[in-house]
C-alpha positions, 0 to 999 in steps of 0.5 A: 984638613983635606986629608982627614976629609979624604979618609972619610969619604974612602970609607963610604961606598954606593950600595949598587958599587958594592953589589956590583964589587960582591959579583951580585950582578955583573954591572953597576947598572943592573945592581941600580936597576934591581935597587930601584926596583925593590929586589934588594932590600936592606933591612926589609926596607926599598933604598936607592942606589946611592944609599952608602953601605955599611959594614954590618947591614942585612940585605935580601938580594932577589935575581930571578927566582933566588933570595939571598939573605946577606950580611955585609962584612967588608966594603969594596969599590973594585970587582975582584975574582969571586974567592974575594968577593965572598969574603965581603960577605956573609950568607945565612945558613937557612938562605943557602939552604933554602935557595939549593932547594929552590935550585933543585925544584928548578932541576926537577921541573926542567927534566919534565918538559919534552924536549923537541926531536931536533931540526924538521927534516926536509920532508917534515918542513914540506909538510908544515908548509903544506899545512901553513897553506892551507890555512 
C-alpha cells in the first residue's frame, strides 16, 4: 500500500522545482518568485509555485525582456547540466525565432549608446571638483 503510494507521489513535481531543474532560473527561489508574480503562465493562466507540472503543459516563461513559449516533455526534481535540462522540454520554432530577434534589437541598441572615455585624469577630476564647488 505504501509502496503504490510512493510511486504516485515520485511522479508529481512542483512547477517552480521543475523550472528550476530545466536551468530556467538558477534558484528555486526566483522560479517561485517570478511564479507568483505572473511571468510564468501555464496555459495563459497565473498559478502558484506549488501547482504540480505535467508532462504536456504549455508555459510562457518571461526573464527580462525574453518570452519562451515552452511545452514540458519530461519531468525532473534534480538540476542537471543544461544538454540535459533541454531535453525536458520543448521550444516553439516562432519563440526561438522571436526572442534571437529580440536579442538582436538588444545588440543594436547596446552599440549606439556612447561610451564614456575611461577613468577622469588626475586633471579632469580637479576640475569636476572645481566645478562641484562652485555650486
Amino acid at each position: 500500500m505504501n509502496r503504490a503510494r510512493q510511486t504516485a507521489d515520485d511522479d508529481k513535481v512542483r512547477l517552480d522545482k521543475w523550472l528550476w531543474a530545466a536551468r530556467f532560473f538558477k534558484t528555486r527561489q526566483l522560479a517561485h518568485e517570478a511564479l507568483e508574480l505572473g511571468r510564468v503562465l501555464v496555459g495563459g493562466e497565473r498559478v502558484k509555485g506549488s501547482r504540480v507540472a505535467r508532462e504536456g503543459d504549455v508555459l510562457l516563461i518571461r526573464i527580462e525582456r525574453l518570452q519562451h513559449h515552452v511545452t514540458i516533455v519530461a519531468l525532473a526534481t534534480q538540476r542537471r547540466p543544461a544538454r540535459e535540462a533541454q531535453l525536458l522540454y520543448s521550444e516553439s520554432e516562432e519563440s526561438v525565432t522571436a526572442r534571437e530577434h529580440q536579442l538582436a534589437l538588444q545588440k543594436a541598441e547596446h552599440a549606439s549608446y556612447p561610451y564614456g572615455e575611461g577613468r577622469p585624469t588626475k586633471k579632469a577630476r580637479r576640475e569636476i571638483g572645481r566645478m562641484k564647488d562652485n555650486w
